[in-house]
N, C-alpha and C positions, 0 to 999 in steps of 0.2 A: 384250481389255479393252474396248476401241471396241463390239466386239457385247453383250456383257453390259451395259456402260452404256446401250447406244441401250434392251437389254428393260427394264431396270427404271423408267427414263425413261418408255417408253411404258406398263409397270401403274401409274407414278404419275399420268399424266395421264388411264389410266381409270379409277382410283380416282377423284381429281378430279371428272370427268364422272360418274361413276354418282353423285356424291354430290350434284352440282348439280342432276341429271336428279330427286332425291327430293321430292315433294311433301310440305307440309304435311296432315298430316288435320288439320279444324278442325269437319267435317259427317259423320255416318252414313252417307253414302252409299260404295257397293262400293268394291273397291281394283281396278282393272282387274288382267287376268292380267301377269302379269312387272314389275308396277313396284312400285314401292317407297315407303309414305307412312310420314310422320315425326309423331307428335303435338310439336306445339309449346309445347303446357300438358295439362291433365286433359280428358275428354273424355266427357261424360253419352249413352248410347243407352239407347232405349227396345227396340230390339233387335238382334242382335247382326249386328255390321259381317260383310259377306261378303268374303272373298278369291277372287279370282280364282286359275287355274292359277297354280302357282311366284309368287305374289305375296308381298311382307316390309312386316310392319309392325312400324317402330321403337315402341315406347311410351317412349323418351328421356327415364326415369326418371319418367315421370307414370302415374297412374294412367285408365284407361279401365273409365267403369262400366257392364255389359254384357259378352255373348259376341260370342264372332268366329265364323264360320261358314268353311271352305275350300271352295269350289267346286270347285277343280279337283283333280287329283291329289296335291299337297302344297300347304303355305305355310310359311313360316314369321314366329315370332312373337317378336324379341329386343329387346334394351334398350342402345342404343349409351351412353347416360350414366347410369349407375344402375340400383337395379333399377327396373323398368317392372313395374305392377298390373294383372291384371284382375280387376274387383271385382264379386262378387255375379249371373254370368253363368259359365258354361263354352265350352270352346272343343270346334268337331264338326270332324275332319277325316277323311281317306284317310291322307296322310302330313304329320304335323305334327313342324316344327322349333322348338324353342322354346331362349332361350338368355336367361339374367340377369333370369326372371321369376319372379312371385309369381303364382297364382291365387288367387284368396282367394273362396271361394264366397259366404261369410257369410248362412249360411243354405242357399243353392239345390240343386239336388239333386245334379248334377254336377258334374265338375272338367273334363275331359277326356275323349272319347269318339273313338276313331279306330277307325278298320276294319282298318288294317294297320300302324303304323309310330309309334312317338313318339320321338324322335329329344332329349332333353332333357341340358342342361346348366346348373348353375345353377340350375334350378328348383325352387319351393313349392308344393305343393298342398296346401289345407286347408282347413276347416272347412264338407265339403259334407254334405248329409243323407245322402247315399243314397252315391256311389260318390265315393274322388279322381280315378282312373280307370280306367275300361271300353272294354273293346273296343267298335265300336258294327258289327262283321258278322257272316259267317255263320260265320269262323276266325278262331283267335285271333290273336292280336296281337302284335306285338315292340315290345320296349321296349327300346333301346339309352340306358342314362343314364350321366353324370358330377357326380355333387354334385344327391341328388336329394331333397328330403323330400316323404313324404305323411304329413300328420298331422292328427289330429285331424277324421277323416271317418267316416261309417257304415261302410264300405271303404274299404280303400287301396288298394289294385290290385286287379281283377277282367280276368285277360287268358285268361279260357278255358283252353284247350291250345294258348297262347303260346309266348312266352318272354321272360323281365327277363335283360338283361344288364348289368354295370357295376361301378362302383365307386364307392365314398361314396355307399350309397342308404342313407335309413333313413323306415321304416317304425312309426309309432310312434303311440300313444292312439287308434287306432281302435277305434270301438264291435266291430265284428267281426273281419274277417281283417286283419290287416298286408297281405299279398299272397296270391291262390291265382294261379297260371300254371301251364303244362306241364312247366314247367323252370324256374329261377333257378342264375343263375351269374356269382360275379365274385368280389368283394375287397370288404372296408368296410363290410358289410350293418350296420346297428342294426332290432331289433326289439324294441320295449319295450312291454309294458301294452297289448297290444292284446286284447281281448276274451276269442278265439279261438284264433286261429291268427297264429303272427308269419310263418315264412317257412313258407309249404305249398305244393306241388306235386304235378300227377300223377306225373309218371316222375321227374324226377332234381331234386338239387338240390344243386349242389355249390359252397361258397362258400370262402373261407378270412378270418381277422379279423373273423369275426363277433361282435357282442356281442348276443345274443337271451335276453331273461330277462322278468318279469312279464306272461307272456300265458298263455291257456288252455293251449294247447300253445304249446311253442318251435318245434320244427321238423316239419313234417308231411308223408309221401311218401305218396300214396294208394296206389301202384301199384308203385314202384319203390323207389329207396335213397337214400340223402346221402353224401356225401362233404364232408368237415366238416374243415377245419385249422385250427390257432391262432386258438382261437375260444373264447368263453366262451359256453356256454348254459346256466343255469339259473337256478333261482327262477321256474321256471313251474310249472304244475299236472303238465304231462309235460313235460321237457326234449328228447326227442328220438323220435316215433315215426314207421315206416317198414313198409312191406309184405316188402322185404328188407335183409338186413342192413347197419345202416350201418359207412360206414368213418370210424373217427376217431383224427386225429392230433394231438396236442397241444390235447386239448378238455377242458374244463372243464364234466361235466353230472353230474347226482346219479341221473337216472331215465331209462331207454327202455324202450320196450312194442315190442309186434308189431301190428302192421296187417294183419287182415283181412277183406275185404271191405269195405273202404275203412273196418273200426272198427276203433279202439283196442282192444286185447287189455288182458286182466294181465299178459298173459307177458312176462317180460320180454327182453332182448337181451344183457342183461349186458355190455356195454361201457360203462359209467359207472364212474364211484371208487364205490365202496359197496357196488354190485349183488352 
C-alpha cells in the first residue's frame, strides 16, 4: 500500500508540474520542441504557428485563426476545456495528434495534410476547397480515428494506398469521394451524399454498422473485395461495387456490379435482395 501511494503521489505531482511548466501562447511565434503552450483566449496568425519535435498545443476551447505547421516528427493538437478551433488554415505534419478539435477551413484548400500518421479523436473536418484530408508524401498514410467527421469538403479523405482505421467515422456531403485509402476498416462508418464515392478502397474494405446511402457509389473495391456486416447500404446510384466478390452479412443493398479494370461493370454480383 505504502509503494502504490508513494507512485501515484508522485504522477500527481508530475501532473502538477507539467501543467505549471505550460506556457501561455499569446504571440505567433514557434512552440519549441517538447513543451507545451496553452491559448488563454482566441488567437489571429497571419501564418501558421510551427511546432517543434513532440510539441502540444492546447487551444483551451478558443479558437486559432490560421494553420499549425509540425516541424518535427509528430505534434500534437488538443483542447483541454472545450472544443478548440482552427479557423480558415490547415494543419502539415509527419505524425499529427489531434484530440477535441474542430478544423474548420472556411474556404481554404486543405484540412490536414501528413506524410505518415493522423492519430484523431474527437475531430471535425470541414468545409475545405480541395481535400479534409491528404497524405502530403511519397506513401500512403494511416489514419487511426475515434469519433471522426469529415464533411462538407471537395474530398474527404485522400490517403493513397493507406489505410482508415476506426470507429464512429463518418464521411459525409463531400463534393467527391467520402474517402479513397488502400484499405478501410472498423465499426460506425456513415457515408452519405457524397458526390462519388462514400467508402472506396484499393484492396479491401471491411467494416461492420455501416450506414452508406446517397452517394455515386456506396462502396467501391478497385482491386479487391468488401466484407460488409450489419450495415445499411443503399440509395445510391450503385450500392456496392468490387473487383471480387463481396461478402455480406446482414446487409441491406438493392444493387452490386463487377469491377473491372478499376470500372463498374453491369454485371452484376447478385448478393443484394432483389438481384
Amino acid at each position: 500500500m505504502g509503494i502504490r501511494t508513494v507512485s501515484l503521489l508522485g504522477m500527481l505531482s508530475l501532473f502538477v508540474v507539467a501543467n505549471a511548466m505550460a506556457a501561455d501562447v499569446t504571440t505567433c511565434d514557434p512552440l519549441p520542441a517538447g513543451e507545451t503552450g496553452v491559448l488563454p483566449g482566441p488567437l489571429s496568425c497571419a501564418a501558421a504557428i510551427q511546432l517543434g519535435n513532440s510539441a502540444t498545443l492546447d487551444l483551451n476551447g478558443f479558437v486559432l485563426s490560421g494553420g499549425v505547421r509540425c516541424d518535427g516528427r509528430k505534434c500534437s493538437i488538443i483542447s483541454g476545456a472545450g472544443v478548440g478551433t482552427i479557423l480558415g488554415g490547415g494543419i502539415v505534419g509527419e505524425r499529427v495528434i489531434l484530440n477535441n478539435v474542430d478544423v474548420d477551413c472556411d474556404g481554404a484548400s486543405y484540412g490536414i495534410a501528413m506524410s505518415r500518421l493522423l492519430d484523431a479523436s474527437d475531430v471535425t473536418v470541414k468545409n475545405c476547397t480541395g481535400f479534409g484530408i491528404h497524405y502530403g508524401g511519397d506513401r500512403g498514410a494511416r489514419v487511426k480515428a475515434h469519433g471522426l467527421d469529415v464533411i462538407n469538403n471537395g474530398v474527404g479523405m485522400e490517403l493513397n494506398m493507406g489505410a482508415l482505421v476506426g470507429t464512429d467515422i463518418n464521411v459525409s456531403g463531400n463534393a467527391s469521394a467520402g474517402v479513397y485509402s488502400g484499405k478501410i476498416k472498423g465499426e460506425g462508418f456513415t457515408a452519405t451524399g457524397n458526390g462519388t464515392f462514400g467508402l472506396s478502397a484499393a484492396r479491401t474494405i471491411k467494416v461492420s454498422g455501416a450506414s452508406v446511402s446517397g452517394n455515386g457509389t456506396g462502396v467501391f473495391v478497385t482491386f479487391g473485395s468488401a466484407r460488409l456486416k450489419d450495415s445499411a447500404v443503399s440509395g445510391n446510384g450503385v450500392d456496392v461495387a468490387t473487383a471480387r466478390r463481396p461478402r455480406l452479412n446482414g446487409v441491406n443493398c438493392a444493387t452490386s456490379r463487377k469491377v473491372v479494370s478499376a470500372q463498374i461493370t453491369p454485371e452484376s454480383w447478385l448478393v443484394c435482395a432483389g438481384e
